[in-house]
C-alpha positions in Angstrom: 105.2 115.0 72.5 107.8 115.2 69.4 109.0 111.9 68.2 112.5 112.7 69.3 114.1 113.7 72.3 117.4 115.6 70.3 120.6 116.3 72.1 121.1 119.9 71.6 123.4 122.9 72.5 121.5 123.6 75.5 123.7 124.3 78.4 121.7 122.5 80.7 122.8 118.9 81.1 120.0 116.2 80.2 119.3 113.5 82.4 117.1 110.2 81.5 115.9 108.7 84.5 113.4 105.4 84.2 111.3 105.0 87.1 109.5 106.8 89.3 109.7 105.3 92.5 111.6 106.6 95.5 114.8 106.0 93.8 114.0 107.8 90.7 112.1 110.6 92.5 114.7 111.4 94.4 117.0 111.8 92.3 115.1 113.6 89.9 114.5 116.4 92.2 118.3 116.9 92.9 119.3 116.7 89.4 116.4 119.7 88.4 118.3 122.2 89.8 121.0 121.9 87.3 119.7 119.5 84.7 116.9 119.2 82.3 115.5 116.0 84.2 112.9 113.2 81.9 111.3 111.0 84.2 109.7 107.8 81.8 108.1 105.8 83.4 105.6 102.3 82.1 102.1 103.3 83.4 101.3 106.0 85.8 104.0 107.8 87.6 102.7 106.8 90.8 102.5 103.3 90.2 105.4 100.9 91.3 106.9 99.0 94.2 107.2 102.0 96.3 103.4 103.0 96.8 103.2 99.0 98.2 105.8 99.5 100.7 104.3 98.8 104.0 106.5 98.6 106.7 108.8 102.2 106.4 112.2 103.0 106.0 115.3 101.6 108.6 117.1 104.3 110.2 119.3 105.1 113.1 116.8 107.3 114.9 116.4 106.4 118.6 119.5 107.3 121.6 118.6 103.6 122.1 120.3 102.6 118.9 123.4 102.8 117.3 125.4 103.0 113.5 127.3 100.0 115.1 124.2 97.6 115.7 122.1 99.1 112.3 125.2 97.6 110.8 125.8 94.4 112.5 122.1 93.7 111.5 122.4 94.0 108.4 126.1 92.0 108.2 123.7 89.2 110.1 120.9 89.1 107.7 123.5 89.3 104.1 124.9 85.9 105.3 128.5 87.1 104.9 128.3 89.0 101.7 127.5 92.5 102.5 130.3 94.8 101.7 131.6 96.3 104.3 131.9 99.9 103.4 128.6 100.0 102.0 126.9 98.9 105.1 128.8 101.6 106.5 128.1 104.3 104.1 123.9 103.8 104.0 124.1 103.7 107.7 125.7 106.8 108.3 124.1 108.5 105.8 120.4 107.4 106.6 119.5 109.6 108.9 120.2 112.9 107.1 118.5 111.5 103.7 115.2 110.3 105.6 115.4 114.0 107.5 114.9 115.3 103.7 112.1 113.2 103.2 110.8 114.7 106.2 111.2 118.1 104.5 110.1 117.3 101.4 106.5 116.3 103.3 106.4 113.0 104.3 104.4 112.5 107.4 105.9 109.9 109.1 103.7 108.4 112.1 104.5 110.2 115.7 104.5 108.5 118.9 103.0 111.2 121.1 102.4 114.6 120.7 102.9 117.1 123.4 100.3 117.7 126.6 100.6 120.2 129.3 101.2 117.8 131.8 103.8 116.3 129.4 107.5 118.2 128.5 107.5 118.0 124.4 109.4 115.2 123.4 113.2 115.5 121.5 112.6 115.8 117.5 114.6 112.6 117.2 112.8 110.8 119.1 109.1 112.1 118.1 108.6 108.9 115.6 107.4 105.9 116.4 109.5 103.3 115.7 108.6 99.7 114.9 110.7 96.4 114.6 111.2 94.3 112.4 112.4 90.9 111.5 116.2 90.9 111.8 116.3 94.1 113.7 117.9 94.5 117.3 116.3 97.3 117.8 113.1 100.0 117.0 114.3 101.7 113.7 111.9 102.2 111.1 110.3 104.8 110.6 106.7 104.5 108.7 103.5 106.6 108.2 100.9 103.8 109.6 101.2 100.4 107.4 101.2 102.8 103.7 104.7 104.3 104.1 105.7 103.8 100.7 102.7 105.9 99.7 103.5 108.6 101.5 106.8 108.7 100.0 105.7 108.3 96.7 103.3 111.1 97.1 105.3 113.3 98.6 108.1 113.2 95.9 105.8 113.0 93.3 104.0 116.2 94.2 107.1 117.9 94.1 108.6 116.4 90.9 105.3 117.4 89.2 105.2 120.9 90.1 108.9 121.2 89.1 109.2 123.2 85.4 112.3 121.4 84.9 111.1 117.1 85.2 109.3 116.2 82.4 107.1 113.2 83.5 106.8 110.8 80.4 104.2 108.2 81.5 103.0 104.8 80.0 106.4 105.1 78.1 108.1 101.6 77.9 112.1 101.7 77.9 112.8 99.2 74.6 116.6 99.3 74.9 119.6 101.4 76.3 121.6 103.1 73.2 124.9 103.1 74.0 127.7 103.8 71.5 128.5 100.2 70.7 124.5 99.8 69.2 125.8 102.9 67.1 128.6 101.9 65.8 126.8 98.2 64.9 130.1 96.5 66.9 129.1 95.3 70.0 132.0 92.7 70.3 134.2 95.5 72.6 133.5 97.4 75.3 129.7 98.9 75.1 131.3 102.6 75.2 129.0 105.5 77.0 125.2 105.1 77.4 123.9 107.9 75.3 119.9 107.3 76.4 117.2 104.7 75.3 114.7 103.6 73.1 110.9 103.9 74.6 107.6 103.1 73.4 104.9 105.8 73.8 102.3 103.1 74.3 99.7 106.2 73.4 100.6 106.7 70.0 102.5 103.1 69.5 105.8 105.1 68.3 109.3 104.5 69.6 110.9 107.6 70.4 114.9 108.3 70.8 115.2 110.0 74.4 119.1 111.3 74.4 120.4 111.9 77.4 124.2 112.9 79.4 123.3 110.6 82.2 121.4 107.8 82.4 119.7 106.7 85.4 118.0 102.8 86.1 115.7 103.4 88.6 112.9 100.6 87.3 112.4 98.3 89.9 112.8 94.7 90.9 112.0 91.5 88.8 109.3 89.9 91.1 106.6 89.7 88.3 109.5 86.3 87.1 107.8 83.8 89.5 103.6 83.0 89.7 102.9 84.6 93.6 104.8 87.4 94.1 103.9 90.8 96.2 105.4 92.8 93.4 103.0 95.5 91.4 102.7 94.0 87.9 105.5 96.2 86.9 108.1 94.5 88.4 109.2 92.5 85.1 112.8 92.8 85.2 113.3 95.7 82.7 116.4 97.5 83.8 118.2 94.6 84.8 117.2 93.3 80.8 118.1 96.2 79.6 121.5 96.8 81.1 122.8 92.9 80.7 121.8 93.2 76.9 123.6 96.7 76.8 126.7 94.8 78.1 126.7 95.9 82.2 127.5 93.5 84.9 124.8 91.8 86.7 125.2 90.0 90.4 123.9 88.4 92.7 120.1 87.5 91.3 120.0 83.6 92.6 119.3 85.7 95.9 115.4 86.7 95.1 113.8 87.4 98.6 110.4 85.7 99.2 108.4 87.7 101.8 106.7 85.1 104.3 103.6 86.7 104.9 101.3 87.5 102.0 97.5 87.1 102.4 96.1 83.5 101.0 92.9 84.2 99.7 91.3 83.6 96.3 90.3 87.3 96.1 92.9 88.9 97.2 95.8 90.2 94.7 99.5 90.5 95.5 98.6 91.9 99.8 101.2 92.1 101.7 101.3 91.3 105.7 104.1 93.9 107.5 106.7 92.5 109.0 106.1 95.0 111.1 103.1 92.8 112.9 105.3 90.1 113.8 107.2 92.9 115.4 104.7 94.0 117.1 104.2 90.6 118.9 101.9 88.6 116.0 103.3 85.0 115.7 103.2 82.0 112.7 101.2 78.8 113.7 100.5 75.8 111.6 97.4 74.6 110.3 97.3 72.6 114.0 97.5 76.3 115.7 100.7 75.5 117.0 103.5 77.9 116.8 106.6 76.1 115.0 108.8 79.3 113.9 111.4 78.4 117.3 112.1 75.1 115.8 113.8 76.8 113.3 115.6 80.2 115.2 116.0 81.4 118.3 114.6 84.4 117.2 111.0 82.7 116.4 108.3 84.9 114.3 110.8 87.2 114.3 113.8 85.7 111.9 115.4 86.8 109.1 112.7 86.9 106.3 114.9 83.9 104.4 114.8 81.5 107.6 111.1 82.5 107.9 109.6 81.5 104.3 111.6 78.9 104.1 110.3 77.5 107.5 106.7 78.2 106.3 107.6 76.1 103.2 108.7 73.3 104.8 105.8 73.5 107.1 102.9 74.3 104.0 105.4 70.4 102.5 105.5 68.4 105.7 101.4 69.4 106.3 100.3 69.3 102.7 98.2 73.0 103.4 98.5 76.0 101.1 99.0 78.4 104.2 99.9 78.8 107.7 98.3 81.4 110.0 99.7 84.5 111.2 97.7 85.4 114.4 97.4 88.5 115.9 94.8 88.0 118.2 96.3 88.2 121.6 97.2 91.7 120.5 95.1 94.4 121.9 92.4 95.6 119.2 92.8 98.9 119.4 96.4 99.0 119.1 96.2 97.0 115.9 93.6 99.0 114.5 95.3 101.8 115.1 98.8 100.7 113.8 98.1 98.8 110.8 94.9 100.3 109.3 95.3 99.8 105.9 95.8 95.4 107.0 93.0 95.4 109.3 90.4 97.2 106.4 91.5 95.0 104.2 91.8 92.0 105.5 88.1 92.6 107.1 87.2 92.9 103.4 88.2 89.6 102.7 86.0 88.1 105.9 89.1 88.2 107.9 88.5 90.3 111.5 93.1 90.0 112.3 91.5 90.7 115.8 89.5 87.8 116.5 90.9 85.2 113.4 94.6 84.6 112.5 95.7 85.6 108.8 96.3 82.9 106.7 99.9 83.4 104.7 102.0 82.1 102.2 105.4 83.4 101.3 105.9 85.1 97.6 108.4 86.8 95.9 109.2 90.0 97.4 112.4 91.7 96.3 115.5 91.2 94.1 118.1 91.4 96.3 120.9 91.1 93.0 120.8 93.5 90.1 123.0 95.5 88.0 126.2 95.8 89.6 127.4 99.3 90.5 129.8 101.1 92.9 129.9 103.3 95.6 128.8 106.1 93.4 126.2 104.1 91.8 127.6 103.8 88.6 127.3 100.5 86.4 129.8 99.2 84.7 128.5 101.2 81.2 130.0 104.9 81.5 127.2 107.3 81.5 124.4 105.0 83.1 124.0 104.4 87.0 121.3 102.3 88.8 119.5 103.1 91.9 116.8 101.7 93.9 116.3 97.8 93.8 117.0 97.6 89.8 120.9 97.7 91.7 123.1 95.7 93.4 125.2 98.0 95.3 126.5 95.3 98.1 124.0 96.6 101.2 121.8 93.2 100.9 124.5 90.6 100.4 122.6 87.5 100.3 119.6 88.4 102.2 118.1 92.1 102.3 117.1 93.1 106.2 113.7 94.4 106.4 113.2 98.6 105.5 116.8 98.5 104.7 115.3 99.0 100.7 114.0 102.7 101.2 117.0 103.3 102.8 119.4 102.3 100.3 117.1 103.8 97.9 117.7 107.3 99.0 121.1 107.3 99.9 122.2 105.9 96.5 120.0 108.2 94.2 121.9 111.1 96.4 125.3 109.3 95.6 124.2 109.1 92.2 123.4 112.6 92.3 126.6 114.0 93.7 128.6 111.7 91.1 126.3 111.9 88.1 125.9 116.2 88.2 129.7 117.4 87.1 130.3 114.1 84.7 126.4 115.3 83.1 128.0 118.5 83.0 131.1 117.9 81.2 129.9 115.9 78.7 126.9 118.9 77.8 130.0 120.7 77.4 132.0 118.3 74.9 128.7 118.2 72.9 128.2 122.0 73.1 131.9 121.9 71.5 130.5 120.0 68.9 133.7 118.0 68.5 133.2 114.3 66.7 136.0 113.1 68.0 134.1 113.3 71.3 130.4 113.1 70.6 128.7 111.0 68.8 126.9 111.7 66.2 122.7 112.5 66.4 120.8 109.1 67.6 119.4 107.2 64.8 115.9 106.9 64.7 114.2 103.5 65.9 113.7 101.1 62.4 110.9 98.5 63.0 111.6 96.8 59.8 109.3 94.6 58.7 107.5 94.1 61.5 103.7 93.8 61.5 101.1 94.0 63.8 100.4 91.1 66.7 97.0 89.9 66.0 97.0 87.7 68.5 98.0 88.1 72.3 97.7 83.8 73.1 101.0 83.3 72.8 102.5 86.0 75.1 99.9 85.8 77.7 101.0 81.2 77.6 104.4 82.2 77.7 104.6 84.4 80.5 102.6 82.0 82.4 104.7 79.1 81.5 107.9 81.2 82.5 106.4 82.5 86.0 105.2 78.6 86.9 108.4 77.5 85.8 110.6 79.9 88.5 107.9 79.0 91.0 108.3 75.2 90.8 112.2 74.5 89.4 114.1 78.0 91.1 111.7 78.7 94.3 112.3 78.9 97.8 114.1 75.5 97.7 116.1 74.5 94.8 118.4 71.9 93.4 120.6 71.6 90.7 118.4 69.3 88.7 115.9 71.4 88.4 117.6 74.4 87.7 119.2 72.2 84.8 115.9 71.5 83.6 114.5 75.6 83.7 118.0 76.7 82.2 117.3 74.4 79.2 113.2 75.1 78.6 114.0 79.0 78.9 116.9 79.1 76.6 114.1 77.5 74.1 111.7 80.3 75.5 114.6 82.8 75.0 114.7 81.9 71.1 111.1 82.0 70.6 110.2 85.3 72.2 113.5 86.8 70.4 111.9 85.7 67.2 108.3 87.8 67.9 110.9 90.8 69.2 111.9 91.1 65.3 108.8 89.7 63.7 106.3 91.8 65.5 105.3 95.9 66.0 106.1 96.2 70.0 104.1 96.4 72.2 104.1 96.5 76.8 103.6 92.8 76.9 106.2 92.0 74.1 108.6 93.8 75.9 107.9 92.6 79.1 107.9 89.2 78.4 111.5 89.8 76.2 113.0 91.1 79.4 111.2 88.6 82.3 112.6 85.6 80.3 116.0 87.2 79.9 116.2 87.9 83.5 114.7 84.4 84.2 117.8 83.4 82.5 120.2 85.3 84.5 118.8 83.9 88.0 118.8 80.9 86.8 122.8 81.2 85.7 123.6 82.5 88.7 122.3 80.1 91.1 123.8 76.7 88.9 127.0 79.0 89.7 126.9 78.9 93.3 127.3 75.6 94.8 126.8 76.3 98.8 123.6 77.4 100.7 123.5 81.1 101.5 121.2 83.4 102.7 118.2 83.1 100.2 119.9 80.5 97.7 118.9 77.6 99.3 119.7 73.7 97.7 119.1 70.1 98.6 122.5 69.3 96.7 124.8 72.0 98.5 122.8 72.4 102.0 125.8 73.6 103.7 127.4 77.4 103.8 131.2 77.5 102.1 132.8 80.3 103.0 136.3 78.9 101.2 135.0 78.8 97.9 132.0 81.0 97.8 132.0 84.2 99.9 132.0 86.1 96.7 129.3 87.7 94.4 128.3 86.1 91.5 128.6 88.1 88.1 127.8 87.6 85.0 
């Protein structure tokens, strides 16, 4: 690969994109018709949240269903935050983006096929759709329990037979270039995104990747706090990347904490589907009674934010590490059949979900804040959009609904698409122009300075524990403004210290990790000392009640 990624004269817009999940994919395959496309992406392409997504992808699907209750849902589960129109918009425009999934290859799981003693069924309703948490009625779509493989697959075939998406991987995005980092003044406005900085962890050179467009599609922040279901990816890079570039951020005090991952000592980051509860599994206590109705009328089946933070009080009040999830009154078969990939490996771990209940413990799950963009997916940062969960685009308000991810994931890197293609294009042609007074000059190289080799890795590998055990205990599931207090002021001392390895130090995927998780440790921190009510996922002992007067608003920083 050469060491720089030049802009050029070439007609062809060029388009960064970092990530290569669902979001990224996706719109990486649009963009290749008209666009030289460069997917970077940290470790290997297929690697990410997507590939771990179990339960499938929400969806208007069934004549039993409606835009009008998807919506409503979703309204129910954001707490009051949800924007309006872009409730509407993914709604409406769900089912057409998951029908091009469907023709790009994704198998998603049928409920029947034709007999002869049976008429063939209606194409819309050939899927079987399960329920989930939150959900009034059967809309997701999945391929058994391994949906987001599927997807991932499926793209990534495509994207890799394409002539026209490069596919960079274990390349590490350092920093967005923008003109303000040119210019050395970064006390106005941040100007256009002109591409980014990224570490070819092969050779251990920083290349300049320029680009028209720039596209965020890298994922959540999960990897922030000690359990988490999150691929060890999830560190927080674009939402780093974009703050420190000048963007807007929202919404991060609301970090989602999936109720059901597996407790065991050998098992790594497994999640339990929603989808099981949804199927009729239910939470019991370490006493095998069933406590979930205590807390909503909707028992096992609550919004995910009602349901860890029941289990939490219930794992406090008991002193255990877990509650059960038990299946067992489920017929055999049918779970077998539905969730393979949980029953295999669950019985790996000694654990038959037929005959013995899953023990589970909530963990961090998905960032339901992000970089703030629009309709259109653009960030505040001409030039650069975000897609995919590295957003906040105003679907989640303060509490994602369950599958509603993949969904907004798709329509987004379309809208992002659709706005990015003629504004890639015009600026291709003010640089084919070649006139200064509207293009920059080349991108300057990457300078390390000074900076030597790290010759020892102690210090990182102490300090991202310290930061992940310090979101688990002081900014968890149930907060206060004491201990936020207290994490704001040992990260800002973190902050200082890491900053000073950042200049000191060659870089390397653990440097820059652990540069962006305590940055964005910072920022959900920030945001939930700003708001001073309980909502949705922000939960504290000081400010227990909702306040819809003072704080039915996003938080931005």
């Amino acid at each position: 690969m050469p060491s720089s990624f030049r802009q050029s004269r070439a007609q062809r817009p060029k388009v960064l994109i970092l990530g290569s999940g669902i979001a990224g994919l996706s719109a990486a395959l649009k963009f290749a018709d008209s666009c030289q496309v460069i997917v970077s992406t940290k470790v290997e392409p297929e690697e990410g949240s997507t590939r771990y997504a179990q339960g499938g992808i929400a969806s208007v699907w069934s004549k039993e269903d409606s835009f009008e209750e998807h919506k409503k849902d979703t309204h129910v589960a954001g707490a009051g935050l949800c924007l309006e129109a872009i409730v509407d918009l993914c709604v409406r425009e769900g089912p057409a983006r998951v029908q091009e999934l469907i023709d790009l290859g994704v198998s998603f799981t049928k409920s029947h096929e034709p007999t002869t003693d049976r008429p063939p069924v209606d194409p819309a309703e050939a899927f079987d759709l399960h329920r989930e948490g939150g959900h009034s009625q059967r809309r997701i779509l999945h391929a058994d329990d391994l949906t987001g493989w599927a997807i991932e697959k499926a793209l990534l075939d495509r994207a890799q037979s394409n002539p026209d998406i490069t596919l960079l991987d274990h390349h590490v995005a350092i920093d967005l270039i923008t003109e303000a980092k040119i210019r050395g003044d970064r006390r106005k406005s941040p100007g256009r995104c002109l591409g980014a900085y990224v570490l070819d962890e092969k050779t251990g050179k920083v290349v300049t990747i320029a680009a028209d467009i720039t596209l965020l599609a890298s994922g959540g922040a999960g990897k922030v706090y000690l359990y988490t279901s999150n691929p060890d990816t999830a560190t927080g890079d674009g939402i780093a990347m974009a703050h420190r570039a000048g963007a807007r951020v929202a919404n991060l005090e609301f970090m989602q904490f999936h109720p059901t991952c597996l407790f065991h000592p050998a098992a790594r980051n497994f999640l339990i589907s929603e989808a099981l509860r949804g199927e009729g599994a239910v939470l019991r206590n370490s006493a095998g009674e069933e406590f979930m109705q205590k807390y909503h009328a909707l028992g096992s089946l609550a919004p995910r934010d009602i349901v860890a933070r029941a289990i939490d009080m219930e794992m406090k009040r008991s002193g255990n590490k877990h509650v059960l999830l038990d299946a067992t009154h489920l017929a055999p078969d049918e779970l077998k059949r539905k969730f393979p990939n949980i029953y295999e490996t669950c019985l790996r771990f000694g654990i038959d979900i037929t005959t013995i209940p899953i023990p589970v413990v909530p963990a961090c799950h998905y960032t339901c804040g992000g970089v703030r963009v629009d309709e259109h997916a653009r960030t505040s940062i001409e030039g650069l959009y975000g897609v995919g969960e590295v957003a906040c685009t105003g679907l989640h308000g303060a509490n994602r609904l369950a599958s509603n991810s993949l969904l907004e994931a798709v329509v987004f890197a379309h809208r992002a698409f659709e706005d990015g293609l003629p504004r890639a294009k015009a600026f291709a042609e003010l640089r084919a122009q070649g006139d200064p007074a509207q293009v920059p000059p080349p991108l300057p190289e990457w300078d390390s300075g000074r900076a030597v080799h790290l010759e020892e890795q102690i210090d990182i590998a102490a300090t991202w524990h310290e930061i992940r055990s310090l979101m688990w205990n002081y900014v968890g599931i149930v907060r206060s403004d004491r201990r936020l207090e207290r994490a704001l002021r040992r990260l800002e001392v973190l902050k200082t210290e890491i900053q000073q390895d950042y200049w000191d130090y060659l870089l390397t995927r653990d440097l820059i990790e652990l540069r962006n998780l305590v940055t964005v440790a910072e920022l959900i921190v920030r945001c939930a000392l700003a708001r001073k009510e309980s909502r949705g996922l922000h939960y504290t002992v000081d400010h227990p009640e909702r306040d819809d007067i003072g704080f039915l608003k996003d938080t931005v920083l």
